[in-house]
C-alpha positions as CSV (number, residue, x, y, z in Angstrom):
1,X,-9.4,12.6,14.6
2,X,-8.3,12.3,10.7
3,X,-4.6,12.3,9.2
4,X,-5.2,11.6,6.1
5,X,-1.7,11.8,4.5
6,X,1.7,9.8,5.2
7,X,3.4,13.7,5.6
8,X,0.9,14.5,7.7
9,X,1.6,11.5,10.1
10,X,5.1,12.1,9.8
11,X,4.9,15.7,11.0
12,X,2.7,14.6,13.8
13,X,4.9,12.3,15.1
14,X,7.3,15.2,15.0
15,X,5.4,16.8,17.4
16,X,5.0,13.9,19.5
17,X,8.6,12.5,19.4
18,X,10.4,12.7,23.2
19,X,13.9,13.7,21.3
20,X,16.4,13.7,24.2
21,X,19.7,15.9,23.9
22,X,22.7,14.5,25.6
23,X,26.2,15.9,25.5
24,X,28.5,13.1,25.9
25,X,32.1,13.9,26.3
26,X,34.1,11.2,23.2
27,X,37.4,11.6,25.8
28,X,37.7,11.3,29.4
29,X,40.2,14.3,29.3
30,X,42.5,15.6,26.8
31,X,42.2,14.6,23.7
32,X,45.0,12.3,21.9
33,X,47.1,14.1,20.2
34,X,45.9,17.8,21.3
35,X,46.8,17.6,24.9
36,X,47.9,21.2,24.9
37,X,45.2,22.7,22.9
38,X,44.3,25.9,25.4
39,X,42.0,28.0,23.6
40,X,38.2,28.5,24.2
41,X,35.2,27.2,22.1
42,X,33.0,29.8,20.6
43,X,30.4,30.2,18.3
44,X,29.6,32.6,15.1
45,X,27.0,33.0,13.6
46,X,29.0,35.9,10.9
47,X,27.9,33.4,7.4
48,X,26.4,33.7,4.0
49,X,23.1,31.7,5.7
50,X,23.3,33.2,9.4
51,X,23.7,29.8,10.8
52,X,25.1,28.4,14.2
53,X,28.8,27.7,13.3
54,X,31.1,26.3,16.2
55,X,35.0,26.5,16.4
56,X,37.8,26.2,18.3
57,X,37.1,22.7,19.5
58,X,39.5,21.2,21.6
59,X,37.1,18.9,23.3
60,X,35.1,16.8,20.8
61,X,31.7,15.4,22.0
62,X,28.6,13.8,21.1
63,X,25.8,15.1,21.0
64,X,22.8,12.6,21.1
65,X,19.4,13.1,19.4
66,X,17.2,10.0,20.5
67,X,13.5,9.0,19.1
68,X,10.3,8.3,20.8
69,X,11.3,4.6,22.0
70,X,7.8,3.8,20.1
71,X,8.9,4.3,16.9
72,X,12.3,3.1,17.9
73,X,14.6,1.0,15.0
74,X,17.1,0.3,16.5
75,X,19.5,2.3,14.2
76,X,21.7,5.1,14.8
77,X,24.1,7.2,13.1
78,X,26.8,9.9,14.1
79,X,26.8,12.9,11.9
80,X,30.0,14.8,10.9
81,X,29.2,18.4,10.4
82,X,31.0,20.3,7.7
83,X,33.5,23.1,7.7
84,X,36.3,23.3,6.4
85,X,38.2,21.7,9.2
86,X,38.0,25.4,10.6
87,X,34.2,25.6,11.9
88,X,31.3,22.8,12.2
89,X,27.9,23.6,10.5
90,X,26.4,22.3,13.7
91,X,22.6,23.2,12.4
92,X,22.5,23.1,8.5
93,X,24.7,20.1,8.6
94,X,23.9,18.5,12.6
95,X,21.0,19.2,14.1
96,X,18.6,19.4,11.0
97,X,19.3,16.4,10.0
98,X,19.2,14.5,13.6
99,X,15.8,15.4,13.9
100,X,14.6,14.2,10.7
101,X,16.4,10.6,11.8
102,X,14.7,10.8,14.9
103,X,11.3,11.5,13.2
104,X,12.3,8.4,11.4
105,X,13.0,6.2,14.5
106,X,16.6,6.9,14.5
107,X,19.1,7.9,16.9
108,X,21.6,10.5,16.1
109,X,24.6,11.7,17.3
110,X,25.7,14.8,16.1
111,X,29.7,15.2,16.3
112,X,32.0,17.9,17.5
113,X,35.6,17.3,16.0
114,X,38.3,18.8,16.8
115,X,38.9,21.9,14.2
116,X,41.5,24.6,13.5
117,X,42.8,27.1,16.3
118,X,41.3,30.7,15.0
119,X,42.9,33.2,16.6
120,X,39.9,35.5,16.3
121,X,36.2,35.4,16.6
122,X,35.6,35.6,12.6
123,X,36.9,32.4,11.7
124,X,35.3,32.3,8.0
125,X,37.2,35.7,7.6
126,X,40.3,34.1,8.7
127,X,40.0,30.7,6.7
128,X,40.3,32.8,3.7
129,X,43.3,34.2,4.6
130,X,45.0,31.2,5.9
131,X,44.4,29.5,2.3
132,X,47.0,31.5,0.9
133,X,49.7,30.8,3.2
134,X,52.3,27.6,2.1
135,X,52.0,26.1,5.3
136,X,48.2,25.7,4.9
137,X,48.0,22.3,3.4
138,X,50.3,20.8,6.2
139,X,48.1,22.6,8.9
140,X,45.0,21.0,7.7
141,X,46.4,17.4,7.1
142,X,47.4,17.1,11.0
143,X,43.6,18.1,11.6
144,X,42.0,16.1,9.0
145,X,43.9,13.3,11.0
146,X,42.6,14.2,14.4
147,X,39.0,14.4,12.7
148,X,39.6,10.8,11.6
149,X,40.8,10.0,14.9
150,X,37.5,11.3,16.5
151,X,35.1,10.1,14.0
152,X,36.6,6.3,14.7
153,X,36.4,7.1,18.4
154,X,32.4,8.3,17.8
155,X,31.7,5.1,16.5
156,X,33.3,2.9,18.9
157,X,31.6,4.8,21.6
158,X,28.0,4.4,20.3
159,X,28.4,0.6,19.9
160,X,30.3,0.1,23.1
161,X,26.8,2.4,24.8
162,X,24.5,1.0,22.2
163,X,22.5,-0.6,25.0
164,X,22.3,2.5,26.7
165,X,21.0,3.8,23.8
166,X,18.4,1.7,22.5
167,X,20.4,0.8,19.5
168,X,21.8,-2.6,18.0
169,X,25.9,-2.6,18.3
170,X,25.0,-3.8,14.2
171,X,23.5,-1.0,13.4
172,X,25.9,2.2,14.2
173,X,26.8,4.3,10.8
174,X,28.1,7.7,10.1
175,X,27.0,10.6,7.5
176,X,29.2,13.6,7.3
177,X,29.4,16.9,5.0
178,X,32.1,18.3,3.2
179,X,35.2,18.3,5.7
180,X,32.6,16.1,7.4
181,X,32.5,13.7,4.6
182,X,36.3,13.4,5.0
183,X,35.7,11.8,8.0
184,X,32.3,9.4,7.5
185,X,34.2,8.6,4.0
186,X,37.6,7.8,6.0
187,X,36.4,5.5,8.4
188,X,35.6,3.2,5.9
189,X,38.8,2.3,5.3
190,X,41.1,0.8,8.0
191,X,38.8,-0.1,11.1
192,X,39.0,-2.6,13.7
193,X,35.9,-4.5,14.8
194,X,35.2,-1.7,17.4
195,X,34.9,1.2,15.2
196,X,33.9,-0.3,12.0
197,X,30.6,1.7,10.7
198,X,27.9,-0.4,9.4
199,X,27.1,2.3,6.7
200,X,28.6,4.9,5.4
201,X,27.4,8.5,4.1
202,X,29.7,11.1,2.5
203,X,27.9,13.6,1.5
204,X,29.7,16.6,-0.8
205,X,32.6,15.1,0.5
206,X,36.1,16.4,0.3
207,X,38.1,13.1,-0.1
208,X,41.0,13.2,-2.3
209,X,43.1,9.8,-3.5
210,X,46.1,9.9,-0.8
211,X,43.2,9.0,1.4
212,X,42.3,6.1,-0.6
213,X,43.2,3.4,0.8
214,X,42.6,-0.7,0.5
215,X,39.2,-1.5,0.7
216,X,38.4,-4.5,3.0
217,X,36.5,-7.7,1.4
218,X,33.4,-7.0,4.5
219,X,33.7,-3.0,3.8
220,X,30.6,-1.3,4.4
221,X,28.0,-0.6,2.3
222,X,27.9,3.2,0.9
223,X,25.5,6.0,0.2
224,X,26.8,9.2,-1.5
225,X,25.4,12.7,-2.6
226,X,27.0,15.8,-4.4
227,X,25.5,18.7,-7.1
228,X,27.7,19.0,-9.9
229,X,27.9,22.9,-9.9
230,X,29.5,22.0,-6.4
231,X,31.9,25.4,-6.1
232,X,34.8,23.7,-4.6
233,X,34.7,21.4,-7.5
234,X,34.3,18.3,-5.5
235,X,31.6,15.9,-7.0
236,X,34.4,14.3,-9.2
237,X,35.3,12.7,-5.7
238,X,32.2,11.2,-5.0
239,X,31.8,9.8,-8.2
240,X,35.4,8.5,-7.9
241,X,34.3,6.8,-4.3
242,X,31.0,5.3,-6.0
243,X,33.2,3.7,-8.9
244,X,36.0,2.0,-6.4
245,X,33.2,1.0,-3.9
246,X,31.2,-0.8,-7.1
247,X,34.2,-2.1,-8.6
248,X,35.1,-3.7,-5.3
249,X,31.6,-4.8,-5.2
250,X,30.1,-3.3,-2.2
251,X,26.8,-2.1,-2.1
252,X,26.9,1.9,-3.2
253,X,24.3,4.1,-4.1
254,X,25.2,7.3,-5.9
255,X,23.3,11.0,-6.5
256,X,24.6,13.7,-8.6
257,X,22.3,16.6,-8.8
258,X,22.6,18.9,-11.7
259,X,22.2,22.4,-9.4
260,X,22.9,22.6,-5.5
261,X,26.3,23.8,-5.2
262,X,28.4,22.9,-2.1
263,X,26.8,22.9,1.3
264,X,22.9,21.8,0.4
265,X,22.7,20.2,3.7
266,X,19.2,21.2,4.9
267,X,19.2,24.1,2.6
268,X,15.8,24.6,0.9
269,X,16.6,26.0,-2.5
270,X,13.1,24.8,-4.2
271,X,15.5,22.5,-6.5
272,X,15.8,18.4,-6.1
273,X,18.3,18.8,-3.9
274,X,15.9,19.3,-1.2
275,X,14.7,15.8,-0.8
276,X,18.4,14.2,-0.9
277,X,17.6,13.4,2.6
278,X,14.1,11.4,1.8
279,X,16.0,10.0,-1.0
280,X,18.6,8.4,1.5
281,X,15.8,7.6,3.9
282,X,14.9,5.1,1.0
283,X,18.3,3.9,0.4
284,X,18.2,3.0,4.4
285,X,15.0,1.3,4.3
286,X,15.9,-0.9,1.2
287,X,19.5,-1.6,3.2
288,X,17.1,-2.9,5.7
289,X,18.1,0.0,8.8
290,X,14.9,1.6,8.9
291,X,13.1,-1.8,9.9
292,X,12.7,-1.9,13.6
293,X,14.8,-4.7,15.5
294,X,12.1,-5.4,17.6
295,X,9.0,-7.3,15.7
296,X,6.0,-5.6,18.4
297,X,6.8,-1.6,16.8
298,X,6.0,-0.6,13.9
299,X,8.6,1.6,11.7
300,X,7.1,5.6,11.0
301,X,6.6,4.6,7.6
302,X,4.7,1.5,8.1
303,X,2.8,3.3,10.4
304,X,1.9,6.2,7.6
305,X,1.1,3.3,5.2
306,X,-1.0,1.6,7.6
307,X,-3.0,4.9,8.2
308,X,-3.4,5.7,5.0
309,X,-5.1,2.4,4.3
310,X,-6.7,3.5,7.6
311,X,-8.4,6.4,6.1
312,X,-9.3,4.5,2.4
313,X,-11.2,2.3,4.9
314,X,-12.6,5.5,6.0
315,X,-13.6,6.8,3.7
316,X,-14.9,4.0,1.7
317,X,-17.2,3.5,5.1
318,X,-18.0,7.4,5.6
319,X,-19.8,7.2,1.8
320,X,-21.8,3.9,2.6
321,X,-22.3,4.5,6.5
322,X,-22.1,9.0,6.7
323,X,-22.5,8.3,10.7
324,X,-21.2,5.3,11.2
325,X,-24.5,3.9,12.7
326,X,-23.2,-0.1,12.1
327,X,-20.3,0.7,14.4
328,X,-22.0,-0.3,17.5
329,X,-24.9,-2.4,15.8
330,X,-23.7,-5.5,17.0
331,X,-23.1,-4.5,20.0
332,X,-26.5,-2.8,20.9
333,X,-28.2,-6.0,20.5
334,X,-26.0,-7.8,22.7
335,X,-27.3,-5.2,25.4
336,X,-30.1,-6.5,27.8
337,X,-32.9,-4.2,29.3
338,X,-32.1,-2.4,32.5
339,X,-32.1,-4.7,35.1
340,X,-34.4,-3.5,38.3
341,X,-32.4,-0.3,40.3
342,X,-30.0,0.0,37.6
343,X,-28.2,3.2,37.2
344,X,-26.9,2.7,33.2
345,X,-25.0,5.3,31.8
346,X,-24.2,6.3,28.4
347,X,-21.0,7.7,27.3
348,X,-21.8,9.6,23.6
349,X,-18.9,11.8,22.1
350,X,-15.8,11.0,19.8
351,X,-12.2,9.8,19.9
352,X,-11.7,11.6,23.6
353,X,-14.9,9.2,24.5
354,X,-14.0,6.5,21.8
355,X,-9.8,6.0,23.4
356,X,-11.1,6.1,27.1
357,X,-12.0,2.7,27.4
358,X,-8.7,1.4,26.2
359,X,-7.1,4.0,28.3
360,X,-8.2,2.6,31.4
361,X,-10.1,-0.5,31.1
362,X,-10.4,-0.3,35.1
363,X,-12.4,2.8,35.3
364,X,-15.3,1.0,33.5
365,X,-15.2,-2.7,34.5
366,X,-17.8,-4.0,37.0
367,X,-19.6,-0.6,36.1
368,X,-23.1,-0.4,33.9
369,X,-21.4,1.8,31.9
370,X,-21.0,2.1,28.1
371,X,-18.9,3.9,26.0
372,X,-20.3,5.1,22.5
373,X,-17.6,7.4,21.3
374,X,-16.2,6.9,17.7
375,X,-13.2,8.4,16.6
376,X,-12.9,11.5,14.5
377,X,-17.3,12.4,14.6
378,X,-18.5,15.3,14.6
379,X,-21.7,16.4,16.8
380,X,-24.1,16.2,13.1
381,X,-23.3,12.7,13.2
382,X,-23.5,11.9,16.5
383,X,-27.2,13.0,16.6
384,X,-27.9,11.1,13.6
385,X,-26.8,8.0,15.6
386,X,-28.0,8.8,18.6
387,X,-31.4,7.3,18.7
388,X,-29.2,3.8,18.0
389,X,-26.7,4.3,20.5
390,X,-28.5,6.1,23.0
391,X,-32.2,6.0,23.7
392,X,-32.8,2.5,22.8
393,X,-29.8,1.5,25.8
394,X,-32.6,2.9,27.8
395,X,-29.9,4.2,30.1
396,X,-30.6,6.5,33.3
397,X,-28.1,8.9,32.4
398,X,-26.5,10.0,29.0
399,X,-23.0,11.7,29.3
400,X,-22.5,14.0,25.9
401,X,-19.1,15.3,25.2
402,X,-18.7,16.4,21.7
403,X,-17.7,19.8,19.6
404,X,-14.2,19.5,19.1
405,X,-14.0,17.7,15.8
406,X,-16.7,20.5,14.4
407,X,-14.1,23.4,15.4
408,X,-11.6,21.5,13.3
409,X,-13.8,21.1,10.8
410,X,-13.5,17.4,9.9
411,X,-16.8,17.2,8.2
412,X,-16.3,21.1,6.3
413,X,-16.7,24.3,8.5
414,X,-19.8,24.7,10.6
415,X,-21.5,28.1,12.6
416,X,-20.5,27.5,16.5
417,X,-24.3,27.7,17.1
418,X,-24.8,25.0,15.2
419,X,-22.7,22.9,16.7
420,X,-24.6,23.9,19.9
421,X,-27.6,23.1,18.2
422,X,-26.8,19.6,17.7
423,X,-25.5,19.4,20.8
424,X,-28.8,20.8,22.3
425,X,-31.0,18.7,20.2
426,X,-29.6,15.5,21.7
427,X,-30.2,16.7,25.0
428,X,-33.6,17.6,24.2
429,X,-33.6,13.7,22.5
430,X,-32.4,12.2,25.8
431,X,-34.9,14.5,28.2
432,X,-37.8,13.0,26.0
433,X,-37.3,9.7,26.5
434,X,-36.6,10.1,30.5
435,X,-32.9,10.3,30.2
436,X,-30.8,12.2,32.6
437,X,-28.5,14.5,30.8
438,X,-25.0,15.4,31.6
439,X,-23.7,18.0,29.2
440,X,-19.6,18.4,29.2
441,X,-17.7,21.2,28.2
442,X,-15.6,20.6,25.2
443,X,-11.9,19.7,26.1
444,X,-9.4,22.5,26.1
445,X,-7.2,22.8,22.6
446,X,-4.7,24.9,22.0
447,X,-3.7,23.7,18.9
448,X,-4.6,20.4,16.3
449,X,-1.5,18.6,15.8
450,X,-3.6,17.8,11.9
451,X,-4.5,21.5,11.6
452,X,-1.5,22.8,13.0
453,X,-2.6,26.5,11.5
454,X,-6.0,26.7,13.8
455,X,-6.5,28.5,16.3
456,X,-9.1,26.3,18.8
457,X,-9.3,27.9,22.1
458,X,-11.6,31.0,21.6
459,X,-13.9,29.0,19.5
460,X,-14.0,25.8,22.2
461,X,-14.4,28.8,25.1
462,X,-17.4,29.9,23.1
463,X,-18.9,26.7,22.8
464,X,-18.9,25.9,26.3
465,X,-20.6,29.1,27.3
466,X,-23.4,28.1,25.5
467,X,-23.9,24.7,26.7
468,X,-23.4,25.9,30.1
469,X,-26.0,28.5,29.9
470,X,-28.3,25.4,28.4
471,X,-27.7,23.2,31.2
472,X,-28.3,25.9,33.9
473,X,-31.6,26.9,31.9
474,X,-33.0,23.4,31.9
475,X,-31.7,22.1,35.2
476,X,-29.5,19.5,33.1
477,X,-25.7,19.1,35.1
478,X,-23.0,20.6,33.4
479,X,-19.7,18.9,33.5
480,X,-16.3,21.6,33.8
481,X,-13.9,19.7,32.6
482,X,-12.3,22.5,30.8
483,X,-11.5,24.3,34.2
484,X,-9.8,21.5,35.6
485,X,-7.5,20.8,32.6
486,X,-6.5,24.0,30.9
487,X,-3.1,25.4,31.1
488,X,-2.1,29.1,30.8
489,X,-2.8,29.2,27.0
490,X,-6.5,27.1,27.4
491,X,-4.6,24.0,26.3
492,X,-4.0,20.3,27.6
493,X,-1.0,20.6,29.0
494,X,1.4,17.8,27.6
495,X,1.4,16.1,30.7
496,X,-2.7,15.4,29.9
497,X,-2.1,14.5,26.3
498,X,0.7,14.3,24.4
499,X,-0.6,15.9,21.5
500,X,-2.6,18.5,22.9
501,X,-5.8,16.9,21.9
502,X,-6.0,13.1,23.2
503,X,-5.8,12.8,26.9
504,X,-3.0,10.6,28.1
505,X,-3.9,8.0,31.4
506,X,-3.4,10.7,33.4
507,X,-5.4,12.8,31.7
508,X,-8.6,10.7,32.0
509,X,-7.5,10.0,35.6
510,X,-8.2,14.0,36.0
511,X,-11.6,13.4,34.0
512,X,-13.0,10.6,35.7
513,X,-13.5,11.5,39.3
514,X,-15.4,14.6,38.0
515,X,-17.5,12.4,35.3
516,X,-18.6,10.2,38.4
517,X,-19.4,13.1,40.5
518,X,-21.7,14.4,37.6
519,X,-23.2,10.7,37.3
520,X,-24.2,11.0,40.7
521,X,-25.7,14.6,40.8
522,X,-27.8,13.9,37.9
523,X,-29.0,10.6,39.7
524,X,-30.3,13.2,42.6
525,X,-32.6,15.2,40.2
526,X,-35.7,14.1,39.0
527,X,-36.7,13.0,36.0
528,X,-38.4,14.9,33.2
529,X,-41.6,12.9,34.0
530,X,-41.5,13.1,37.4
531,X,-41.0,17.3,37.4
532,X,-43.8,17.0,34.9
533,X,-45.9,15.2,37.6
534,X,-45.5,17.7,40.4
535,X,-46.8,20.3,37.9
């Protein structure tokens, strides 16, 4: 199958990343400081952007947001959602953003910080209100410090479990937003070995000079982002942090967007301010924390650049070779005539056939078996090759499985009949040159993870009518496989392949015992010369 752009890999590893959800408790009761804190969580949804908003938390937690351990770096970072100190912006400003990390092989721990008491269930309402009281500013300094308290306690709690984790005890920062940023930009100042962060990432934060303290000769290094037509006025502050963390000398990196206001979080606004996130992706990859810890994976975007060289390759070969005929040139001649009584087989098709063998090298060891799949073909250039990589094996049997890349339309779109057609041809091929034909049915697909806007499974049903009726017609054996492997939706379920296209082990452990079977039948029927003798 093709991906043939770095955001297209990206998205598919989306799909295929196993992001875990944890709630960790950061106390192991009350916490510090807010022993008598009685009221109940809840959560609103009453905002300008209809968003998840939590409050009343008197029990802060972690929640974790872990990658697929094969894209794993090693990294992770706690994120502080924004607020106000009164509610956390637990999806804009959480969530969101975890899953981007973990699409990026970082874990993420999304905090819950303990917040004002609101006495009713319209806390945004009620903030308003409270701002105009004079005991305001004293209320909010005791929970800033709290905030702080937690945030510290976040980070000492990931490096202590970094093990646990999959992450290095070196690598544990913290991002936060707005009153979030309070906090990230706070425990950058004043830590012990324990809850030191190893980077630091304030963004639109709220951080005003009394919070200023000294800043430590091994302080962390510093990545900060704000819009200038912030509402609350607050970019002056991150400019201020930028200009003490440089003057100190300590790495810092700095955007000020013209237009964004406060709160851009994940925020799509069609403005730059939508790519902040990619643009601190980069700043992490230069510090060196998207490059995985351990040498044998490869970071996502190594991976993307790697494909994409992939596909030049491709490409470059596709023009000069359209079917790829050279792939198994070398290979062909290697391949002796049939020995006496041997039952060779052929395995033609694509990636499903082309992964198999690396899938389970102990289904085809010891056997006279050999597999002719290449990745991403579609069935017009299968039969162009199939004269090479077929009929001059001289094998006794041919197994064909093939359509699916046609459906998707690698090669451009194509009718369904003829894709059978091609399909059919090469059976006709195979029957002309006293080769025993076993036609499959084209793998369920519910979905392309490339073509995520197609809708597979009608077209892949029709397909394998028509080969079935073919195979009835002209006594060749048709293989079910699509009966054996569909789920409710005439999809792979994810326990066959991952990515709803590409069977896993166990998918091909479902496939081979019915391939064999198929072998064998077609072994039992005779040969087109030998019918043509009894006539």
């Amino acid at each position: 199958m093709k991906i043939t752009s770095i955001v297209t890999l990206l998205a598919f590893l989306a799909i295929g990343a196993n992001a875990q959800q944890k709630v960790i408790p950061l106390y192991a009761g009350a916490a510090p400081g807010s022993e008598d804190w009685n009221w109940s969580e809840g959560v609103t949804y009453n905002n300008q952007y209809n968003t998840q908003k939590v409050y009343n938390v008197t029990r802060p937690t972690l929640t974790a947001f872990l990658p697929d351990a094969a894209i794993a770096t090693g990294t992770a970072v706690i994120i502080c959602p924004g607020g106000s100190f009164t509610t956390l912006n637990v999806t804009m400003e959480g969530s969101d953003e975890a899953k981007w990390f973990n699409q990026h092989g970082v874990a993420a721990f999304v905090l819950k910080y303990r917040v004002m008491h609101s006495f009713t269930d319209d806390p945004v309402k009620e903030l308003a209100e409270r701002r105009t009281k004079k005991d305001y500013t004293d209320e909010v300094t005791k929970i800033v410090y709290l905030g702080i308290a937690d945030a510290r306690n976040a980070i000492a709690y990931v490096r202590e479990h970094a093990a646990e984790y999959g992450v290095s005890p070196q690598r544990v920062g913290i991002m936060g937003f707005s009153a979030g940023g309070t906090l990230a930009a706070a425990t950058a100042y004043g830590y012990t070995a324990a809850n030191k962060p190893d980077f630091v990432a304030p963004i639109y934060p709220f951080f005003p000079e009394k919070l200023q303290t000294t800043i430590a000769a091994d302080a962390p290094p510093m990545f900060l982002a704000a819009a200038t037509d912030d509402e609350l006025g607050l970019a002056p502050h991150s400019v201020e942090i930028y200009s003490k963390w440089i003057a100190a000398k300590h790495p810092a990196e700095l955007h000020v967007y013209a237009k964004g206001g406060h709160g851009f979080g994940s925020r799509r606004q069609d403005i730059p301010t939508d790519t902040w996130m990619e643009r601190f992706g980069d700043w992490l990859d230069l510090e060196g924390f998207l490059t995985p810890i351990d040498p044998k994976i490869k970071s996502p975007k190594q991976r993307a650049i790697d494909d994409e060289n992939n596909h030049k390759n491709r490409e470059a070969g596709f023009h000069k070779d359209w079917a790829n005929i050279k792939r198994y040139q070398a290979d062909n001649e290697k391949v002796p005539a049939p020995a006496p009584g041997e039952k060779r087989v052929v395995y033609m098709g694509d990636s499903i056939t082309d992964f198999w063998l690396g899938a389970d090298p102990d289904f085809w060891k010891g056997k006279p078996y050999y597999d002719r799949g290449i990745s991403g073909q579609t069935t017009t250039q299968m039969l162009v090759r199939f004269r090479d990589d077929v009929i001059d094996l001289k094998p006794a049997v041919v197994v064909i499985l093939a359509g699916i890349n046609d459906i998707a339309e690698n090669n451009g779109p194509i009718k369904l009949e003829d894709v059978f057609g091609n399909i059919k041809s090469m059976a006709i091929l195979a029957r002309e040159a006293n080769i025993k034909v076993v036609l499959s049915s084209t793998l369920p697909a519910f979905a392309f993870p490339w073509k995520p806007t197609m809708q597979p499974a009608p077209k892949v049903m029709a397909l394998n009518a028509m080969i079935k009726d073919f195979a009835e017609k002209n006594q060749m054996v048709y293989l079910d496989y699509f009966s054996a492997m569909a789920d409710e939706r005439n999809g792979l379920p994810s326990n066959l392949a991952k990515d709803g296209v590409h069977p896993t082990l166990a998918g091909y452990r479902v496939m081979e015992p019915l391939v064999e079977k198929a072998i064998a039948e077609s072994l039992t029927q005779p040969s087109p010369k030998e019918r043509a003798l009894k006539k």
